[in-house]
MARZAZA-190900 format. One record per residue (C-alpha): chain; residue in one letter; x, y, z; residue number from 1. Coordinates in nm, 4 decimals. Layout:
<vextis>
+-------+-------+----------+----------+----------+------+
! dolum ! torgu !       px !       py !       pz ! vomi !
+-------+-------+----------+----------+----------+------+
!     A !     a !        X !        Y !        Z !  NUM !
...
+-------+-------+----------+----------+----------+------+
</vextis>
This chain:
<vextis>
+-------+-------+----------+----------+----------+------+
! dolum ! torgu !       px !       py !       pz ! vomi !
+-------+-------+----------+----------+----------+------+
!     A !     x !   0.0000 !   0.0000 !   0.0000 !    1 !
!     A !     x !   0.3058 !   0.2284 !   0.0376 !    2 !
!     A !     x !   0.2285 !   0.4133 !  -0.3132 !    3 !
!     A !     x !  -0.0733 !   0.3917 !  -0.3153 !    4 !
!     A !     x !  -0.2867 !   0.7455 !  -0.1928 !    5 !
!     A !     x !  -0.6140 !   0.7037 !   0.0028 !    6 !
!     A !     x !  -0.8717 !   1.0034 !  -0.0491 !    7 !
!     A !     x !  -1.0926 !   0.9443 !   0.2694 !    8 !
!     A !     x !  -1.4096 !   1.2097 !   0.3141 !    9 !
!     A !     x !  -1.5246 !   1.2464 !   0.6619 !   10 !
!     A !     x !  -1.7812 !   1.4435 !   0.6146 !   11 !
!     A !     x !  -1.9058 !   1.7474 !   0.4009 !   12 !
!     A !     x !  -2.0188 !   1.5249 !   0.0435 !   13 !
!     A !     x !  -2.3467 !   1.5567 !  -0.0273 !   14 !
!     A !     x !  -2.4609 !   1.7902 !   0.2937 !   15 !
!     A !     x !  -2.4319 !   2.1046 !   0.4128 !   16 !
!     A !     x !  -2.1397 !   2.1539 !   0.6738 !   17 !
!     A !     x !  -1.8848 !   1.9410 !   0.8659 !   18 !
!     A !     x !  -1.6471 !   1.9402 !   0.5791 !   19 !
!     A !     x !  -1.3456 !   1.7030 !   0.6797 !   20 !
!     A !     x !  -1.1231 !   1.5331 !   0.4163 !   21 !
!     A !     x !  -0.8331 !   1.2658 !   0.5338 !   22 !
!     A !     x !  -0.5177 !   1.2163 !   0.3026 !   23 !
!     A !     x !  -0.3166 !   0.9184 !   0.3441 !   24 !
!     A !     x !   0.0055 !   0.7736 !   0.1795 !   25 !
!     A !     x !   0.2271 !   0.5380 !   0.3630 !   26 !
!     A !     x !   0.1869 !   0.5688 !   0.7307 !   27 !
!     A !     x !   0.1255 !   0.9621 !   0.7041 !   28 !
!     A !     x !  -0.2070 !   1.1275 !   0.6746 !   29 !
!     A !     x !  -0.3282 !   1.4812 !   0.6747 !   30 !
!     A !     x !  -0.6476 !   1.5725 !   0.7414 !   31 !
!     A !     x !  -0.7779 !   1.8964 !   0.5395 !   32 !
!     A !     x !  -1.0554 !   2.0664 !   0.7453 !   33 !
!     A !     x !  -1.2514 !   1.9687 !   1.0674 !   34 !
!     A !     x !  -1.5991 !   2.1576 !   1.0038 !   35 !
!     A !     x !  -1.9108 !   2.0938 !   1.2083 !   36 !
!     A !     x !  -2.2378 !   2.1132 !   1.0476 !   37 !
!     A !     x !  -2.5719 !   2.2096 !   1.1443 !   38 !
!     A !     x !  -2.8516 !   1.9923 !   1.2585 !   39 !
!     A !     x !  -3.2283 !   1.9720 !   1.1119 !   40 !
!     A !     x !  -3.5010 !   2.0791 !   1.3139 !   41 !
!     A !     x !  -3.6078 !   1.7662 !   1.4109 !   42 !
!     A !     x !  -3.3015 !   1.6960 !   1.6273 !   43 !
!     A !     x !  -3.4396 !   1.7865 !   1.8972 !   44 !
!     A !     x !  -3.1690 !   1.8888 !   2.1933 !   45 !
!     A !     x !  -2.8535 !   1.8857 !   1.9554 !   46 !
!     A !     x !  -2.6650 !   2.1751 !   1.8829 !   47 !
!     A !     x !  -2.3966 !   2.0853 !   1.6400 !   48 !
!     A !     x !  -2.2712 !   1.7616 !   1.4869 !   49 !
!     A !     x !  -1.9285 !   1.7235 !   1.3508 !   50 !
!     A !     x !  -1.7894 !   1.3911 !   1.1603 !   51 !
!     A !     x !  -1.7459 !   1.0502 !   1.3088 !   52 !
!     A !     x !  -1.3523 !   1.0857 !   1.3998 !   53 !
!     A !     x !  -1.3680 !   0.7498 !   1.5806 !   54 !
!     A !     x !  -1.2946 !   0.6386 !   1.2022 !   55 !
!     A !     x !  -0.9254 !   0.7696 !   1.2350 !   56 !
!     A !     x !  -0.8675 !   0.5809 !   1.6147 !   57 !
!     A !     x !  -0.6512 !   0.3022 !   1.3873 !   58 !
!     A !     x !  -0.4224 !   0.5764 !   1.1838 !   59 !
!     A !     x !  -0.3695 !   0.7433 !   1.5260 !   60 !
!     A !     x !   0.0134 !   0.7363 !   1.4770 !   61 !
!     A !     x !  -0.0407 !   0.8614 !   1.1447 !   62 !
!     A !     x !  -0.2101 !   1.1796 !   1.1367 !   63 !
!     A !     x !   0.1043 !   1.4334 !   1.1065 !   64 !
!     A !     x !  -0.0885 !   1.7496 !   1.0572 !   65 !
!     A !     x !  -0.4236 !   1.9324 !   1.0138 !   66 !
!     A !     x !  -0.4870 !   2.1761 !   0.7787 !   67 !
!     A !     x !  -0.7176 !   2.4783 !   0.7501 !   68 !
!     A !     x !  -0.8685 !   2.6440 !   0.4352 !   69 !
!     A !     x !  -1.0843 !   2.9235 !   0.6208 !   70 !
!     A !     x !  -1.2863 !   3.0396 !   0.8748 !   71 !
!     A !     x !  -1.6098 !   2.8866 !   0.8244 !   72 !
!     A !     x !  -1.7407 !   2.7040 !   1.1135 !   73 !
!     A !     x !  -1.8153 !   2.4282 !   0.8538 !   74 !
!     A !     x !  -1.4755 !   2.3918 !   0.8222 !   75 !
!     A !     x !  -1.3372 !   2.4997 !   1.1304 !   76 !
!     A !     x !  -1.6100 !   2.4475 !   1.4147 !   77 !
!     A !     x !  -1.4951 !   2.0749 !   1.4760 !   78 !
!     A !     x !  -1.1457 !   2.1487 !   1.5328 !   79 !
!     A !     x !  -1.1430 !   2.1485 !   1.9372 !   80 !
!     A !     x !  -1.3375 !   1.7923 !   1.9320 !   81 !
!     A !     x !  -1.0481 !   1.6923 !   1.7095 !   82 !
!     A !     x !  -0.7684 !   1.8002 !   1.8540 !   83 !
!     A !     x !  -0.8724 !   1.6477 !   2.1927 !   84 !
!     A !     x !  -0.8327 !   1.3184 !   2.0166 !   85 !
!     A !     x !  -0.5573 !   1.3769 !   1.8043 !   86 !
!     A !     x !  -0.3088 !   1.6850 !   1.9327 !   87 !
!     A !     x !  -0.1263 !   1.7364 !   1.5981 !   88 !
!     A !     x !   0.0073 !   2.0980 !   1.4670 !   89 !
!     A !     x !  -0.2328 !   2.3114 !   1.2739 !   90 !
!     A !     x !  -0.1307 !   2.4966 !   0.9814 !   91 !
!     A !     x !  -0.4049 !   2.7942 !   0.8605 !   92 !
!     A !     x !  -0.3694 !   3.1598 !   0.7728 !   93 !
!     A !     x !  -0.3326 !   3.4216 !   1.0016 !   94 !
!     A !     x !  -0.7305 !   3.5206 !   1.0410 !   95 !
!     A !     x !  -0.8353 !   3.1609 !   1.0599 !   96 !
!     A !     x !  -0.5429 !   3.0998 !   1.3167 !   97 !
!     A !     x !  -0.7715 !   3.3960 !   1.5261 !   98 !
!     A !     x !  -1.0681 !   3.1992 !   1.4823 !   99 !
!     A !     x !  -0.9148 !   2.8974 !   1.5880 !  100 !
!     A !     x !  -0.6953 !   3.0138 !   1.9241 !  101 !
!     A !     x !  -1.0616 !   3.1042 !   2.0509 !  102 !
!     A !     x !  -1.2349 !   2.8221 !   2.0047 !  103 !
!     A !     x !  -0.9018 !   2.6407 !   2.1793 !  104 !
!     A !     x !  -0.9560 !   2.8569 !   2.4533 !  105 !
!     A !     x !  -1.3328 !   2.7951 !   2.4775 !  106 !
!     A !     x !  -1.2237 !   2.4449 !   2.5367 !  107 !
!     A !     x !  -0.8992 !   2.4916 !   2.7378 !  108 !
!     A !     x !  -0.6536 !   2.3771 !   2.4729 !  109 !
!     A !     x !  -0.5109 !   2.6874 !   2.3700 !  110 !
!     A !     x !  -0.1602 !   2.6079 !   2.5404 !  111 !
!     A !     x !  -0.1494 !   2.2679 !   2.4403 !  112 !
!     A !     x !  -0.1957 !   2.3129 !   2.0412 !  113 !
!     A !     x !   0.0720 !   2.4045 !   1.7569 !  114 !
!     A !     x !  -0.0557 !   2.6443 !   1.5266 !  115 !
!     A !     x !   0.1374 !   2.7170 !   1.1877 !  116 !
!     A !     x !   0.0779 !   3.0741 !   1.0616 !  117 !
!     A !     x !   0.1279 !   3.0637 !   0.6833 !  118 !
!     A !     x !   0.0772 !   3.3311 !   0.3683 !  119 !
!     A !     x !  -0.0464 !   3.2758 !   0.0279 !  120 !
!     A !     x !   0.2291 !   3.0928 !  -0.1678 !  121 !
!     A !     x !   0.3390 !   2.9462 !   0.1262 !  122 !
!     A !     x !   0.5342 !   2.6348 !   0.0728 !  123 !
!     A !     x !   0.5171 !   2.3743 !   0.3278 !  124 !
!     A !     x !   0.6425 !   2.0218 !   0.3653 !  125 !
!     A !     x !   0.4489 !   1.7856 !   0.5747 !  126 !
!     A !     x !   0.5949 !   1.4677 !   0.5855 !  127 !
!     A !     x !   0.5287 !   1.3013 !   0.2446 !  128 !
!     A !     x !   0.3228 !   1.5734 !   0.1606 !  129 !
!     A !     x !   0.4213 !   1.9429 !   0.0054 !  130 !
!     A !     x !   0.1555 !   2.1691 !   0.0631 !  131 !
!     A !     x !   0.1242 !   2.5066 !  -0.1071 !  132 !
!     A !     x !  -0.1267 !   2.7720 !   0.0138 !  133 !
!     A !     x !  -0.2900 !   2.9605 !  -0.2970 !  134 !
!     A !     x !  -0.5130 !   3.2896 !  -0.2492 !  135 !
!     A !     x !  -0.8713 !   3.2186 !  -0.3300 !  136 !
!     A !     x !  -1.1878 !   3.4792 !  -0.2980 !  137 !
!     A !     x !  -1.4404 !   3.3593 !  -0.1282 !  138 !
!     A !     x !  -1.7138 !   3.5798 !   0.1693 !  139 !
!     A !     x !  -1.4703 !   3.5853 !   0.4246 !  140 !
!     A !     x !  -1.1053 !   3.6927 !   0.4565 !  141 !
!     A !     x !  -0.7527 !   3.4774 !   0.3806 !  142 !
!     A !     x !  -0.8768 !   3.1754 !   0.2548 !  143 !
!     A !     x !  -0.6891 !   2.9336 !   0.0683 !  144 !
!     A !     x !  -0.7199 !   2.6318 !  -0.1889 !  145 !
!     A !     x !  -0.4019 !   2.4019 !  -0.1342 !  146 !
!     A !     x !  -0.2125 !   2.2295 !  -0.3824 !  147 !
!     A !     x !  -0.0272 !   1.9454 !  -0.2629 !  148 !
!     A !     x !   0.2454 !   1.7481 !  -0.4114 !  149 !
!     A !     x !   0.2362 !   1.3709 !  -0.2955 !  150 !
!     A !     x !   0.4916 !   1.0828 !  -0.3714 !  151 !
!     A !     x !   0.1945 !   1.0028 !  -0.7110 !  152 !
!     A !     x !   0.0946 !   1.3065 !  -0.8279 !  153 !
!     A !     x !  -0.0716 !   1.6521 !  -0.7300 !  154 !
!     A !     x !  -0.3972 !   1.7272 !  -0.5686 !  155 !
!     A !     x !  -0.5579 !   2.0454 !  -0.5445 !  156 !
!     A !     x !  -0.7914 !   2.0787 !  -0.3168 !  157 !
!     A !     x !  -1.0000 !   2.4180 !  -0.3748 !  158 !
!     A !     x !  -1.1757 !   2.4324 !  -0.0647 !  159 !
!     A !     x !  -1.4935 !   2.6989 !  -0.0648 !  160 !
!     A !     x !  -1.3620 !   2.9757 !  -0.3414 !  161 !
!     A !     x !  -1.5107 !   3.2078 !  -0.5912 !  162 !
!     A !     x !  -1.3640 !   3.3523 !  -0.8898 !  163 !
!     A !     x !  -1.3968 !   3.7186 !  -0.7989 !  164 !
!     A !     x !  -1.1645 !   3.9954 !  -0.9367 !  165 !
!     A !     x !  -1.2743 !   4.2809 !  -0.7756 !  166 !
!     A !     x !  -1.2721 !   4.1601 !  -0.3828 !  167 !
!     A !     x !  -1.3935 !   4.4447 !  -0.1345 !  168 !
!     A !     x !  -1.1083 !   4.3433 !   0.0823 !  169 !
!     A !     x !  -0.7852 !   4.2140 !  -0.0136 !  170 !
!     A !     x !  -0.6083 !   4.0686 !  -0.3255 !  171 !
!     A !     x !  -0.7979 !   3.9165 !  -0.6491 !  172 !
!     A !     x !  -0.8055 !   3.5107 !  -0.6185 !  173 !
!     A !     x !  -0.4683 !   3.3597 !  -0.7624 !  174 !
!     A !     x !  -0.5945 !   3.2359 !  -1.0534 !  175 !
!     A !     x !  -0.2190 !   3.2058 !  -1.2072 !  176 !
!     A !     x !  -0.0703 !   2.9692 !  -0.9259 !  177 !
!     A !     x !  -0.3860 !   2.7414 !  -1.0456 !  178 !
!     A !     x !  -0.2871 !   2.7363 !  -1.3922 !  179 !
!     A !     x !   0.0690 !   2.6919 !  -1.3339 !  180 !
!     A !     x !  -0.0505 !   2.3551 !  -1.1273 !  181 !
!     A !     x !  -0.2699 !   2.2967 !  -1.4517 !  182 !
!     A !     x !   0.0428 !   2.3123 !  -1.7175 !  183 !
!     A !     x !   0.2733 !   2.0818 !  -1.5003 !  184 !
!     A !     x !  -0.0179 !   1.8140 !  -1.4345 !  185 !
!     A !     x !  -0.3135 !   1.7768 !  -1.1853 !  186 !
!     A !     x !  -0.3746 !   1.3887 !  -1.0793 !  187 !
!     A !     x !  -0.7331 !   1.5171 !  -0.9235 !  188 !
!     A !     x !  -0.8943 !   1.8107 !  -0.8374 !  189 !
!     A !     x !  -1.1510 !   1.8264 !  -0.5112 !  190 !
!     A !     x !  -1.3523 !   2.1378 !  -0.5987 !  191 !
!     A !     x !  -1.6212 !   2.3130 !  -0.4018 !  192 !
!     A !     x !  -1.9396 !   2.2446 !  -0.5426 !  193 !
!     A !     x !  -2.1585 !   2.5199 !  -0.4353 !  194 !
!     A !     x !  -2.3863 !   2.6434 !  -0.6806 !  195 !
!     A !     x !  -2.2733 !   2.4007 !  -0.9441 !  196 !
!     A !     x !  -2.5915 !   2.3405 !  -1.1199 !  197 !
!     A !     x !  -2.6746 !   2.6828 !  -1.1509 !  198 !
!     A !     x !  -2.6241 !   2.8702 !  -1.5335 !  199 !
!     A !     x !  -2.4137 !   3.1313 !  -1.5132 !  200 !
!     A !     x !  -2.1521 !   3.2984 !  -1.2495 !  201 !
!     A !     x !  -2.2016 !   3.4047 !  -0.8919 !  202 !
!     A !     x !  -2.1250 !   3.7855 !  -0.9135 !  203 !
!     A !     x !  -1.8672 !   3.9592 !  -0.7088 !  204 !
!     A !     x !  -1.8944 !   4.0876 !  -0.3236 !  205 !
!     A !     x !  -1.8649 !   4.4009 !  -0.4539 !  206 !
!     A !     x !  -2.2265 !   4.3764 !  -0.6043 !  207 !
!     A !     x !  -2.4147 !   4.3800 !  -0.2605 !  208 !
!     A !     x !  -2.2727 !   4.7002 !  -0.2152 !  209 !
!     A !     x !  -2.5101 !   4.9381 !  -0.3394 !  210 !
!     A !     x !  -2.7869 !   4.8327 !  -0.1592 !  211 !
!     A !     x !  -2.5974 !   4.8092 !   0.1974 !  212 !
!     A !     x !  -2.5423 !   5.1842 !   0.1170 !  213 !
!     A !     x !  -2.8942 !   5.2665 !   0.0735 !  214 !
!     A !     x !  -2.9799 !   5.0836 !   0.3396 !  215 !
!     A !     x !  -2.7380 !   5.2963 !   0.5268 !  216 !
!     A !     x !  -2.8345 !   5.6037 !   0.3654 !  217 !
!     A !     x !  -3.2016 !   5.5607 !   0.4742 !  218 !
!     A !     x !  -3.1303 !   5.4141 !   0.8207 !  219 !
!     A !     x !  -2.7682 !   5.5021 !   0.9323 !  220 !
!     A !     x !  -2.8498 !   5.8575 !   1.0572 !  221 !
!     A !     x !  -3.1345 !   5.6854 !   1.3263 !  222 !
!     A !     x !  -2.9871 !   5.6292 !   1.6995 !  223 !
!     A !     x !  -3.2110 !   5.3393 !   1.6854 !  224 !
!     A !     x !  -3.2157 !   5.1610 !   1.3514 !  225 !
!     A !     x !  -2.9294 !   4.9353 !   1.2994 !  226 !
!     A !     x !  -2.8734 !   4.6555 !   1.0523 !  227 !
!     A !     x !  -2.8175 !   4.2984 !   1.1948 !  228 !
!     A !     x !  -2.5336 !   4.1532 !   1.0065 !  229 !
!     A !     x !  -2.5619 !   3.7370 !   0.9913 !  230 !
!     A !     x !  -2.2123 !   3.6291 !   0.8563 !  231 !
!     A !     x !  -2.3610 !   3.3541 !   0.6772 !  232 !
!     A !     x !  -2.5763 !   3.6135 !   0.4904 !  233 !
!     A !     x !  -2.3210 !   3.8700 !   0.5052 !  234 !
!     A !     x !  -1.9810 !   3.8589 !   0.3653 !  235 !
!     A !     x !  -1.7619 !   3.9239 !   0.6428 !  236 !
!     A !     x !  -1.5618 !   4.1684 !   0.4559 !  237 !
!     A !     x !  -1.8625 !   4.3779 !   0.3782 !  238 !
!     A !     x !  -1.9926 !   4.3435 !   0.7553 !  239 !
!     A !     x !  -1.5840 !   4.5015 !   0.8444 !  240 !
!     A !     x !  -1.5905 !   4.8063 !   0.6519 !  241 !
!     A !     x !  -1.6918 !   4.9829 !   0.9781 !  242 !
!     A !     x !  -1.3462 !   4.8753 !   1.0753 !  243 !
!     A !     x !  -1.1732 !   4.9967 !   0.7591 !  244 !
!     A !     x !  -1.0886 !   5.3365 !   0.5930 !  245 !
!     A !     x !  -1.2905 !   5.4656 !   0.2624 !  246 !
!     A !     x !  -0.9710 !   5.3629 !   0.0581 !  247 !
!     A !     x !  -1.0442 !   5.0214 !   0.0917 !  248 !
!     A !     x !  -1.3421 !   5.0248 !  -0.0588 !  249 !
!     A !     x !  -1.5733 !   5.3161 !   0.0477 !  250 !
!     A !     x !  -1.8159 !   5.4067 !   0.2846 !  251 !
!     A !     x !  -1.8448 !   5.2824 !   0.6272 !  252 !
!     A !     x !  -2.1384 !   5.1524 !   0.7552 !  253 !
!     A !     x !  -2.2903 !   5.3244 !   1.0812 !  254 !
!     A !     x !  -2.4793 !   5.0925 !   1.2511 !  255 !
!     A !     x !  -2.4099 !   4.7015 !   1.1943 !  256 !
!     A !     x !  -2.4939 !   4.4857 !   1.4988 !  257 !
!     A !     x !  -2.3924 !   4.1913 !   1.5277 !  258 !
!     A !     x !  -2.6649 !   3.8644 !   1.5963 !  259 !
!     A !     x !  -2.5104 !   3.5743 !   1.8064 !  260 !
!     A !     x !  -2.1813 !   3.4761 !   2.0011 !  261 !
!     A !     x !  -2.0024 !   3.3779 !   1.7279 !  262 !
!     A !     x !  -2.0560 !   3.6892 !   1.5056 !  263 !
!     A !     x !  -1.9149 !   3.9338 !   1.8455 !  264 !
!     A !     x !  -1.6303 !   3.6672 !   1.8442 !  265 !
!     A !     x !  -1.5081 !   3.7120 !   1.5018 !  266 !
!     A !     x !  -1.5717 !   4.0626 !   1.4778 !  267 !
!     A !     x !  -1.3364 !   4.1102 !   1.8232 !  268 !
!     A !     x !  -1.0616 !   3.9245 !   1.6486 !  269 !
!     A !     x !  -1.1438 !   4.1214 !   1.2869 !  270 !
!     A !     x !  -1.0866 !   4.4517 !   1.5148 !  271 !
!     A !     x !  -0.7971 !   4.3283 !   1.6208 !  272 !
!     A !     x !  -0.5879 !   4.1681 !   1.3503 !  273 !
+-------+-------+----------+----------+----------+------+
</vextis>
């Protein structure tokens, strides 16, 4: 089995949430993601579920590393409940590594947990593996898609991306680090599937714009209306423009609240990093 690569989901095909991919080869695995998901009504008394990780008790001595794409709770929310089984090092982006050290410290593993701060076109080898971190848009800030070199051939693995060249927030996606993988050979891509099925192309951020600012223009003046910002309904980067100056992409908004603990959570650590 030594060259042969496994491809293992855990969770996140077919569903909504608690994405969580394993990648073996040899006696070394990586596992890309650990995202919870979010129950049905009908599950009655249950607040979260995340994947079955009793699956990876046997490779115990295997798993070398985890790896983060983004912020997303359905790709991030599981990490505690996997790191108290398996305390490997985490590698993730600056932001995410935010998001991460306080759900640690929600859990009291904060001190007792690696985590790898890494920038787009990072290089970084992982035991068999050679992961690179590529730049990719998507309704939240530093997010990656990886490509990663194993012993048989390349994967790139996009995680949650859009193509959008005119971000609100930060750099365009890195669309040539995804055709330089393309020219030199791709043995399989694992692509986001969002949306898929539907004609067309998902617009950029920068489209919802115009109608946050009338929204503001009618309502921002009031000392009592406010707008209640959901960051699964708001791109995150939008939501932060009351933390950034006009040149990065115009006017702020006055009066965003925020709706839940995890939204006053991220924007603490947005205000801060």
């Amino acid at each position: 089995m030594a060259s042969v690569l496994e491809i293992i989901p855990l969770g996140g095909i077919g569903e909504f949430g608690m994405n969580c991919m394993a990648m073996r080869y040899g006696d070394e695995m990586l596992i890309l993601d650990a995202g919870m998901g979010f129950p049905e009504e009908t599950a009655y008394g249950v607040d979260v579920s995340i994947p079955d990780f009793g699956f990876l008790d046997e490779y115990r001595d295997d798993i070398t590393a985890i790896v983060l794409t983004h912020g997303h709770e359905d790709h991030l929310g599981a990490l505690p409940y996997l790191l108290k089984k398996f305390n490997v090092p985490v590698y993730c982006s600056h932001f995410t590594a935010g998001l991460a050290e306080s759900k640690l410290e929600e859990h009291d593993l904060l001190g007792d947990v690696l985590l790898h701060r890494v920038e787009p076109r990072d290089v970084v080898d992982i035991g068999a593996f050679q992961v690179e971190f590529i730049r990719v848009s998507h309704s939240l800030v530093d997010c990656f898609s990886l490509g990663i070199k194993t012993p048989v051939g390349t994967i790139i693995h996009t995680g949650d991306y859009k193509v959008d060249e005119t971000p609100v927030i930060g750099e365009p996606i890195d669309l040539r680090s995804f055709r330089r993988y393309g020219q030199d050979g791709v043995l399989a891509l694992l692509s986001d599937s969002t949306n898929a099925t539907v004609p067309g192309r998902t617009p950029s951020e920068r489209a919802v714009i115009p109608a946050f600012e009338e929204i503001d223009r009618c309502f921002g003046t009031s000392p009592t209306a406010a707008i209640q910002a959901d960051r699964f309904s708001i791109p995150l980067h939008i939501d932060e423009r009351k933390h950034v100056s006009a040149d990065a992409g115009g006017i702020g908004f006055n009066n965003i609240q925020n709706c839940g603990r995890a939204d006053c959570r991220v924007d603490g650590i947005t205000a801060v990093l």
